[in-house]
DOTOR-276587 format. One record per residue: residue number from 1; residue in three letters; x, y, z of N, C-alpha, C in turn. Coordinates in nm, 3 decimals. Example, Ala and Ser with C-alpha at 12.3 -4.5 7.8 and 13.67 -1.06 7.14 Angstrom:
BEGIN
<node pos="1" code="Ala" n_c1="1.319" n_c2="-0.569" n_c3="0.780" ca_c1="1.230" ca_c2="-0.450" ca_c3="0.780" c_c1="1.320" c_c2="-0.330" c_c3="0.780"/>
<node pos="2" code="Ser" n_c1="1.285" n_c2="-0.225" n_c3="0.708" ca_c1="1.367" ca_c2="-0.106" ca_c3="0.714" c_c1="1.290" c_c2="0.003" c_c3="0.787"/>
This chain:
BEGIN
<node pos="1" code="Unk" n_c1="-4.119" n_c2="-8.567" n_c3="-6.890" ca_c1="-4.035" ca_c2="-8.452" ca_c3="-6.868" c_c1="-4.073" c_c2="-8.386" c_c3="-6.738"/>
<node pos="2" code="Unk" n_c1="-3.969" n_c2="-8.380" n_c3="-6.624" ca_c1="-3.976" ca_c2="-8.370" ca_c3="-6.510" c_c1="-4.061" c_c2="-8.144" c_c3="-6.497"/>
<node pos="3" code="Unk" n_c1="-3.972" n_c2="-8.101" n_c3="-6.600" ca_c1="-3.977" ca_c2="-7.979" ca_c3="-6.565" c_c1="-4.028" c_c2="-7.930" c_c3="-6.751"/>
<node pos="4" code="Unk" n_c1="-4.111" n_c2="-7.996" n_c3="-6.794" ca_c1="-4.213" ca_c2="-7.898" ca_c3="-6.902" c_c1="-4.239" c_c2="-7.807" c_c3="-6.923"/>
<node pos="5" code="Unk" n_c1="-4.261" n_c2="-7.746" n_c3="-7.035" ca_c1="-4.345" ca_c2="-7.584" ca_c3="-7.017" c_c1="-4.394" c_c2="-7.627" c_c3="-7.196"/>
<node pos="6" code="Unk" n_c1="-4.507" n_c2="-7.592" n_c3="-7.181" ca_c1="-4.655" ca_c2="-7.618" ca_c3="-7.295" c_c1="-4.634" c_c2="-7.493" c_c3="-7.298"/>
<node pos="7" code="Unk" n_c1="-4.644" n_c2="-7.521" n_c3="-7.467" ca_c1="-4.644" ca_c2="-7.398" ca_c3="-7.547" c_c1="-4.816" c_c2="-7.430" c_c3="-7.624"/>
<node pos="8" code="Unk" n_c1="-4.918" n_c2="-7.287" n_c3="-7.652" ca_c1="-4.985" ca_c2="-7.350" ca_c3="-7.737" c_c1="-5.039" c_c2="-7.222" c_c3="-7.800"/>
<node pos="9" code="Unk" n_c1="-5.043" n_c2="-7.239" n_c3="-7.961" ca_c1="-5.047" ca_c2="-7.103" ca_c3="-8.061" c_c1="-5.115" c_c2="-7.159" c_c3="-8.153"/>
<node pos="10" code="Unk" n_c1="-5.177" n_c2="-7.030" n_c3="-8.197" ca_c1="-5.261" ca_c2="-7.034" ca_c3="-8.353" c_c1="-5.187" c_c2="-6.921" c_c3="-8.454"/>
<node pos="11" code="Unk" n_c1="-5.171" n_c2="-7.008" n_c3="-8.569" ca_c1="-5.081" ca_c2="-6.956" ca_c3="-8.687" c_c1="-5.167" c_c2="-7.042" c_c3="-8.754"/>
<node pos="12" code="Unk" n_c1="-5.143" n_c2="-6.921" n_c3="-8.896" ca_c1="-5.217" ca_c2="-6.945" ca_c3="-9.026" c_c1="-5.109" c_c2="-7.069" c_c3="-9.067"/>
<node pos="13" code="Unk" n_c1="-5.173" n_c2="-7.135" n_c3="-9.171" ca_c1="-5.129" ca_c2="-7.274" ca_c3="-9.226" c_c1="-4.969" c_c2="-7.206" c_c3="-9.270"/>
<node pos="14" code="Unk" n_c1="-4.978" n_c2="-7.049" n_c3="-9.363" ca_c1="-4.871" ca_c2="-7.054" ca_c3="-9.449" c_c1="-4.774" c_c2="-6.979" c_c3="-9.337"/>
<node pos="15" code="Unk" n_c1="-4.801" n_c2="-6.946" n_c3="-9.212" ca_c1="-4.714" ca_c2="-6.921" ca_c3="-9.097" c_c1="-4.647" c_c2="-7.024" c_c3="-9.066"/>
<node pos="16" code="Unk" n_c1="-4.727" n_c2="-7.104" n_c3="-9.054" ca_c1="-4.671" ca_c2="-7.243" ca_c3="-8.984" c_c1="-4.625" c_c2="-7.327" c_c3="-9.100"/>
<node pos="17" code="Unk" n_c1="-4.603" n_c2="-7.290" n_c3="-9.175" ca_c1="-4.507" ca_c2="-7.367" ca_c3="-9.294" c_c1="-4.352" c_c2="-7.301" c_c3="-9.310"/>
<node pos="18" code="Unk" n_c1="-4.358" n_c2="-7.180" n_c3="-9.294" ca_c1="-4.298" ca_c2="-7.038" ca_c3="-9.339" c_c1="-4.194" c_c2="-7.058" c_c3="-9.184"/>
<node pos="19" code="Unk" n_c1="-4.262" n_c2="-7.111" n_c3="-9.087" ca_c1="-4.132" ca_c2="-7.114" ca_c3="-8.967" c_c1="-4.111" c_c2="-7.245" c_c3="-8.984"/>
<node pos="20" code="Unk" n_c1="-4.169" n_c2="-7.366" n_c3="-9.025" ca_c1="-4.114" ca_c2="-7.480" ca_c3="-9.050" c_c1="-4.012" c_c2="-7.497" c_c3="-9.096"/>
<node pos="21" code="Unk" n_c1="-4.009" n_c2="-7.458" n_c3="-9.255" ca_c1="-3.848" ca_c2="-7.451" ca_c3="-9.333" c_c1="-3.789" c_c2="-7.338" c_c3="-9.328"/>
<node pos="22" code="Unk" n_c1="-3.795" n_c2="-7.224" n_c3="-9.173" ca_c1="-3.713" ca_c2="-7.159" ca_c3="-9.104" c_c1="-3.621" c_c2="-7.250" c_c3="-9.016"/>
<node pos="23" code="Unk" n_c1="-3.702" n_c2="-7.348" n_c3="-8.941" ca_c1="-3.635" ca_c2="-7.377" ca_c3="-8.848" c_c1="-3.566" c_c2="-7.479" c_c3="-8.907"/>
<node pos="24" code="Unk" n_c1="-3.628" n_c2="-7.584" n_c3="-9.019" ca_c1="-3.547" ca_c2="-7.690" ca_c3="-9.081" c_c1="-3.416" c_c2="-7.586" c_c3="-9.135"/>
<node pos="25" code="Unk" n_c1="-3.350" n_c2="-7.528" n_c3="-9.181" ca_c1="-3.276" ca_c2="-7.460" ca_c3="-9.226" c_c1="-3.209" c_c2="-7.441" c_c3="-9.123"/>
<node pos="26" code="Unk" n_c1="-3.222" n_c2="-7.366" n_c3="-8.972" ca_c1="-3.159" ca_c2="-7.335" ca_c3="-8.869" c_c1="-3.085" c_c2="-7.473" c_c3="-8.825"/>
<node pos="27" code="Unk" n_c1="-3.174" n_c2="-7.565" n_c3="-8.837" ca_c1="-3.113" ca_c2="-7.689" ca_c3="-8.774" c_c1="-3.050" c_c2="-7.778" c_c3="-8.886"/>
<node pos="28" code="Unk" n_c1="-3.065" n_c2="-7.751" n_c3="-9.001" ca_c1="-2.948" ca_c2="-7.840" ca_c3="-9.110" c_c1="-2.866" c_c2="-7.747" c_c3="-9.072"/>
<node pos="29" code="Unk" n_c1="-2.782" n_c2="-7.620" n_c3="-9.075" ca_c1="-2.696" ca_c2="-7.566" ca_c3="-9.069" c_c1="-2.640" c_c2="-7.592" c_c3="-8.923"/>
<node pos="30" code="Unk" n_c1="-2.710" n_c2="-7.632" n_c3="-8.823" ca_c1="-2.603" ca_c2="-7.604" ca_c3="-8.694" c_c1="-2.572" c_c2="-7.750" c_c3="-8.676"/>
<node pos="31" code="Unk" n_c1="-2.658" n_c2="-7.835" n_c3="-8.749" ca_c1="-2.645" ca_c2="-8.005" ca_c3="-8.748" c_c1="-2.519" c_c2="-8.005" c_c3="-8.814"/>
<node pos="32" code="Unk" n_c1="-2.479" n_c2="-7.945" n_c3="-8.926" ca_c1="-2.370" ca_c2="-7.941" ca_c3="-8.995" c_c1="-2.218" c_c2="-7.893" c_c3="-8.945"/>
<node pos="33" code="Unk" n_c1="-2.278" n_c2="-7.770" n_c3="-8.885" ca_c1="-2.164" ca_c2="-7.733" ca_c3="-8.810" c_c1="-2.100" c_c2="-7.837" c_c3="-8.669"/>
<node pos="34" code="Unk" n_c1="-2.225" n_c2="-7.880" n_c3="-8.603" ca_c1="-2.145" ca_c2="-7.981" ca_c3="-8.490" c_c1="-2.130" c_c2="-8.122" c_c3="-8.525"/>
<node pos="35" code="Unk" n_c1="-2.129" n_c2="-8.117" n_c3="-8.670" ca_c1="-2.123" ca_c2="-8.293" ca_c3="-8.728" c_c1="-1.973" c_c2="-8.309" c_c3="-8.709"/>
<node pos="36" code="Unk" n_c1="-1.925" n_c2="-8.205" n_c3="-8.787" ca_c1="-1.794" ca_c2="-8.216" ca_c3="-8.816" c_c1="-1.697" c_c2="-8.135" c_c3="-8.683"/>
<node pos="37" code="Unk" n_c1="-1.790" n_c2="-8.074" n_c3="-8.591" ca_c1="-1.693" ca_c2="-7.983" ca_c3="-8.495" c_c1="-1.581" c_c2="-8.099" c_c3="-8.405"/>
<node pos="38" code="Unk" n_c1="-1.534" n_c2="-8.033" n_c3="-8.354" ca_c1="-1.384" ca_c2="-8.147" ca_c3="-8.259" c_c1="-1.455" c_c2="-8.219" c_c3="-8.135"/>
<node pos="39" code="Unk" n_c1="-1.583" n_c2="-8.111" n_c3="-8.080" ca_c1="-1.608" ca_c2="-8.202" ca_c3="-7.964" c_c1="-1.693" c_c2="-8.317" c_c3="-8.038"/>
<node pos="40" code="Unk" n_c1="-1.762" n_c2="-8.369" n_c3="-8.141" ca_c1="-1.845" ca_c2="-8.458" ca_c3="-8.138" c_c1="-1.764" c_c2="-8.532" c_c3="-8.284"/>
<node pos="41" code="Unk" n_c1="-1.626" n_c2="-8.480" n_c3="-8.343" ca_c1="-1.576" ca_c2="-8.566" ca_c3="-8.442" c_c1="-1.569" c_c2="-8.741" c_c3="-8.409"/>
<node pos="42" code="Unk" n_c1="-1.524" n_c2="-8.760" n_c3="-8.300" ca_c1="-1.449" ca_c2="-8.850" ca_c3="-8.265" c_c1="-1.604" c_c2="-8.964" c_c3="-8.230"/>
<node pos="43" code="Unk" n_c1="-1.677" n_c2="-8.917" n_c3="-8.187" ca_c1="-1.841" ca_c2="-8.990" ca_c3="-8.144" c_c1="-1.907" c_c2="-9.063" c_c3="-8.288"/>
<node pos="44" code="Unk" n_c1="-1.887" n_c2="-9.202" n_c3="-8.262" ca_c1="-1.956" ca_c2="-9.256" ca_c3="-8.434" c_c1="-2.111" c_c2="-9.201" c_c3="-8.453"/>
<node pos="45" code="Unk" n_c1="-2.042" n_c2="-9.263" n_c3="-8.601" ca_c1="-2.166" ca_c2="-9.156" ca_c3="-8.671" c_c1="-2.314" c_c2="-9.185" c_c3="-8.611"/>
<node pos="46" code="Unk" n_c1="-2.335" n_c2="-9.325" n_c3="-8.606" ca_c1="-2.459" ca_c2="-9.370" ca_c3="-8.563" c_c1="-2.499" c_c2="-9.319" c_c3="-8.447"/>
<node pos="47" code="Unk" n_c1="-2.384" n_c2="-9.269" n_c3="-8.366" ca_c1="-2.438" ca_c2="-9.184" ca_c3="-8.238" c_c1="-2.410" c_c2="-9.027" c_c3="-8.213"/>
<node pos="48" code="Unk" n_c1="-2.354" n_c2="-9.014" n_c3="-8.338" ca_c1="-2.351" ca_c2="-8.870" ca_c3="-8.358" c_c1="-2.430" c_c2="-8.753" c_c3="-8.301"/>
<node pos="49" code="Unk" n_c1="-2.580" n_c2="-8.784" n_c3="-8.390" ca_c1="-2.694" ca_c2="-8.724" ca_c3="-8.388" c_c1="-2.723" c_c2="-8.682" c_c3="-8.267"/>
<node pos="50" code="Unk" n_c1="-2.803" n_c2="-8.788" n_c3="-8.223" ca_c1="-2.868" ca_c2="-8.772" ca_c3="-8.045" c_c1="-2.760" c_c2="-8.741" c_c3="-7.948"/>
<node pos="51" code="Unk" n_c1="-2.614" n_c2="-8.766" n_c3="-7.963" ca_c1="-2.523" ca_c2="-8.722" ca_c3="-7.862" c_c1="-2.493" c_c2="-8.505" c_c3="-7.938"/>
<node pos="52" code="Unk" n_c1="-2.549" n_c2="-8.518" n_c3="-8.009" ca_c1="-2.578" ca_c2="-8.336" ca_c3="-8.058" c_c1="-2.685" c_c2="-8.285" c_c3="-7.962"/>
<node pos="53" code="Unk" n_c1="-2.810" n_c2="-8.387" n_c3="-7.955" ca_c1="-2.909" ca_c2="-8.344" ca_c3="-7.927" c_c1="-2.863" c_c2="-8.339" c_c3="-7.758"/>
<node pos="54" code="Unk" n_c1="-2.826" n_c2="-8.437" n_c3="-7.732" ca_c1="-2.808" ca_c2="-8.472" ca_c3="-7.591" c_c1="-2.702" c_c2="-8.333" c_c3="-7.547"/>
<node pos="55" code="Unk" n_c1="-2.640" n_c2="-8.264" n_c3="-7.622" ca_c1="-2.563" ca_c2="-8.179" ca_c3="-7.553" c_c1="-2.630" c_c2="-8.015" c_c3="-7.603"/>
<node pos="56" code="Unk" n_c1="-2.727" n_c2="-7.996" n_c3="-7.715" ca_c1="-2.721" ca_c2="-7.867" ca_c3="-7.757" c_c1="-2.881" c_c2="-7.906" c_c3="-7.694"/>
<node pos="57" code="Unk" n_c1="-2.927" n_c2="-7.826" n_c3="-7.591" ca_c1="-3.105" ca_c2="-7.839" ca_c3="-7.603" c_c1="-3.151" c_c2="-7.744" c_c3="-7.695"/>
<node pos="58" code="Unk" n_c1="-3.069" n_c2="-7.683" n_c3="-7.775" ca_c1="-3.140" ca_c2="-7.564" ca_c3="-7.893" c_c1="-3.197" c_c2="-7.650" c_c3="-8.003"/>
<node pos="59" code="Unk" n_c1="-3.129" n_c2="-7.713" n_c3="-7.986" ca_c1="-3.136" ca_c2="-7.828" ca_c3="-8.142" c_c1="-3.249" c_c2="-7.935" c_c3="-8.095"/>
<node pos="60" code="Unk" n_c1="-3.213" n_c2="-7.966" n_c3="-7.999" ca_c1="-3.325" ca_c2="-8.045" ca_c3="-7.969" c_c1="-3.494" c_c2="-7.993" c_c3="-7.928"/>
<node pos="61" code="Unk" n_c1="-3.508" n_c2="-7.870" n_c3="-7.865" ca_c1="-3.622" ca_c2="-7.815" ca_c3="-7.887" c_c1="-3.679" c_c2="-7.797" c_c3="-8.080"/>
<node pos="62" code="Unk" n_c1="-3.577" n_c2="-7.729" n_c3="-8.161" ca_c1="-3.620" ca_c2="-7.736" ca_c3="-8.275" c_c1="-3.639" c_c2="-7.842" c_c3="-8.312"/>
<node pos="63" code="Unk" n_c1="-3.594" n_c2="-7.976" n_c3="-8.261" ca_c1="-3.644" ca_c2="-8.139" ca_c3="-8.359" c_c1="-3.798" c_c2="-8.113" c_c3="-8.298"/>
<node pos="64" code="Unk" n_c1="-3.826" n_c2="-8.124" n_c3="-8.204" ca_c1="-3.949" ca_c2="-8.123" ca_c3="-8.127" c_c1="-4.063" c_c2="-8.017" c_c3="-8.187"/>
<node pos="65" code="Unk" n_c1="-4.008" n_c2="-7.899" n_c3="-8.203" ca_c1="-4.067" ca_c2="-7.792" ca_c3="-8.273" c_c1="-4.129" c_c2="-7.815" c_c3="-8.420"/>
<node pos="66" code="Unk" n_c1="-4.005" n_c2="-7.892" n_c3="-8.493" ca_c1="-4.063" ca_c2="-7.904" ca_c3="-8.626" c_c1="-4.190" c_c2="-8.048" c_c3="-8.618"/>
<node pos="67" code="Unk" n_c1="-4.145" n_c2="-8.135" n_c3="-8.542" ca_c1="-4.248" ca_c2="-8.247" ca_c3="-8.515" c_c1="-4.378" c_c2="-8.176" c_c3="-8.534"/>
<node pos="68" code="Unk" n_c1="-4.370" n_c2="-8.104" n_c3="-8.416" ca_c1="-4.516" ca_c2="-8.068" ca_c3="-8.392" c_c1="-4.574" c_c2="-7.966" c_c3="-8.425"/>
<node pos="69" code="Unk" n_c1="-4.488" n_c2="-7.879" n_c3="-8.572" ca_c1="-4.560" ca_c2="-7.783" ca_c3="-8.683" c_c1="-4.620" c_c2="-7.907" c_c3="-8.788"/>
<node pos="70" code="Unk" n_c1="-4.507" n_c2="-8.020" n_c3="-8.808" ca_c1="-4.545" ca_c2="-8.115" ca_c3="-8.899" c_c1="-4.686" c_c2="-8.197" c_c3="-8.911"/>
<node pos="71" code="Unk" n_c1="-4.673" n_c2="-8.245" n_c3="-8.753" ca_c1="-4.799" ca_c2="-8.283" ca_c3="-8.740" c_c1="-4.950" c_c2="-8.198" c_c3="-8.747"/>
<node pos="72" code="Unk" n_c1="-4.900" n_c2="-8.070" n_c3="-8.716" ca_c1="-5.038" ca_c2="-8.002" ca_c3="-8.649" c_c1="-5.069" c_c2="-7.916" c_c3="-8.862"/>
<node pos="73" code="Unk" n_c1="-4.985" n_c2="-7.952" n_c3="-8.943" ca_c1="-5.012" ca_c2="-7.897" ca_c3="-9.059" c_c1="-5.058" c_c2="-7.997" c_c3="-9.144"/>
<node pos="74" code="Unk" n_c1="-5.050" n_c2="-8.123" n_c3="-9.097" ca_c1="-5.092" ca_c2="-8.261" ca_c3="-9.211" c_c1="-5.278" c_c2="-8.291" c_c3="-9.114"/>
<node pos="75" code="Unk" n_c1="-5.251" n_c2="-8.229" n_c3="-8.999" ca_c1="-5.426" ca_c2="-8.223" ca_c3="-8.978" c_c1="-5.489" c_c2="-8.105" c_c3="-9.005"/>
<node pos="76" code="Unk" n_c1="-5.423" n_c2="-8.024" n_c3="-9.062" ca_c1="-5.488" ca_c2="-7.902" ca_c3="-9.080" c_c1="-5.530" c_c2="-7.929" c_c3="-9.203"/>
<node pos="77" code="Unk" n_c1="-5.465" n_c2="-8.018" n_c3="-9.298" ca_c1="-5.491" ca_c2="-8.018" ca_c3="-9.430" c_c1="-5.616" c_c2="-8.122" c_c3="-9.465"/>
Protein backbone atom coordinates (compact mmCIF):
# COMPACT_ATOMS: atom_id res chain seq x y z
CA UNK A 1 0.00 0.00 0.00
CA UNK A 2 1.52 2.97 -1.66
CA UNK A 3 -0.02 5.58 0.86
CA UNK A 4 -0.63 3.63 4.52
CA UNK A 5 -1.35 5.03 7.75
CA UNK A 6 -0.70 2.42 10.95
CA UNK A 7 -3.01 2.54 13.37
CA UNK A 8 -1.86 1.04 16.81
CA UNK A 9 -4.15 0.78 20.22
CA UNK A 10 -4.61 -0.95 23.44
CA UNK A 11 -8.21 -2.07 24.34
CA UNK A 12 -9.33 -4.36 26.95
CA UNK A 13 -10.18 -7.92 25.45
CA UNK A 14 -14.10 -7.12 26.11
CA UNK A 15 -13.49 -3.61 24.12
CA UNK A 16 -12.12 -5.26 21.44
CA UNK A 17 -14.82 -7.80 21.16
CA UNK A 18 -17.64 -5.17 21.90
CA UNK A 19 -16.33 -3.09 18.56
CA UNK A 20 -15.83 -6.34 16.73
CA UNK A 21 -19.58 -7.35 16.54
CA UNK A 22 -20.07 -3.44 16.21
CA UNK A 23 -18.39 -3.35 13.19
CA UNK A 24 -19.48 -6.99 11.95
CA UNK A 25 -23.05 -5.60 12.20
CA UNK A 26 -22.10 -2.20 10.41
CA UNK A 27 -20.75 -4.20 7.61
CA UNK A 28 -23.54 -7.10 7.30
CA UNK A 29 -25.98 -4.26 7.01
CA UNK A 30 -24.23 -2.03 4.36
CA UNK A 31 -23.01 -5.49 2.59
CA UNK A 32 -26.72 -5.99 2.35
CA UNK A 33 -27.73 -2.84 1.29
CA UNK A 34 -25.13 -2.70 -1.82
CA UNK A 35 -25.78 -6.50 -2.60
CA UNK A 36 -28.95 -5.80 -3.89
CA UNK A 37 -28.44 -1.84 -4.77
CA UNK A 38 -28.72 -0.99 -8.90
CA UNK A 39 -25.12 -0.03 -9.18
CA UNK A 40 -23.67 -3.52 -8.24
CA UNK A 41 -27.15 -5.69 -9.15
CA UNK A 42 -26.11 -6.48 -12.48
CA UNK A 43 -22.09 -7.59 -11.30
CA UNK A 44 -22.20 -11.63 -10.66
CA UNK A 45 -22.44 -12.77 -7.55
CA UNK A 46 -18.99 -14.31 -7.38
CA UNK A 47 -17.73 -10.84 -8.03
CA UNK A 48 -20.07 -9.02 -6.21
CA UNK A 49 -18.21 -8.80 -2.97
CA UNK A 50 -14.69 -7.38 -3.78
CA UNK A 51 -16.23 -5.17 -6.65
CA UNK A 52 -18.24 -3.58 -3.11
CA UNK A 53 -15.00 -3.49 -1.62
CA UNK A 54 -13.28 -2.17 -4.66
CA UNK A 55 -15.73 0.77 -4.77
CA UNK A 56 -16.80 1.56 -0.95
CA UNK A 57 -13.16 1.95 0.99
CA UNK A 58 -15.54 2.17 4.22
CA UNK A 59 -16.28 -1.37 3.89
CA UNK A 60 -13.17 -2.32 3.03
CA UNK A 61 -11.22 -0.67 5.91
CA UNK A 62 -13.87 -2.48 8.24
CA UNK A 63 -12.95 -6.10 6.50
CA UNK A 64 -9.37 -5.15 7.47
CA UNK A 65 -10.44 -3.79 10.85
CA UNK A 66 -12.28 -6.82 11.90
CA UNK A 67 -9.19 -9.10 10.61
CA UNK A 68 -7.05 -7.52 12.80
CA UNK A 69 -9.39 -7.26 16.14
CA UNK A 70 -9.80 -11.09 15.19
CA UNK A 71 -6.46 -11.89 15.12
CA UNK A 72 -5.04 -9.66 17.86
CA UNK A 73 -8.06 -11.37 20.29
CA UNK A 74 -7.29 -15.23 19.47
CA UNK A 75 -3.55 -14.16 20.75
CA UNK A 76 -4.73 -12.50 23.50
CA UNK A 77 -6.49 -15.55 24.56
Amino acid sequence: MGNAVTIKTELLSIEAEALLTAIRAQYQVSLNDYWYADEFRYVPKDERHSSILKKKPAMAAQKRLMAALSLSLKAAK
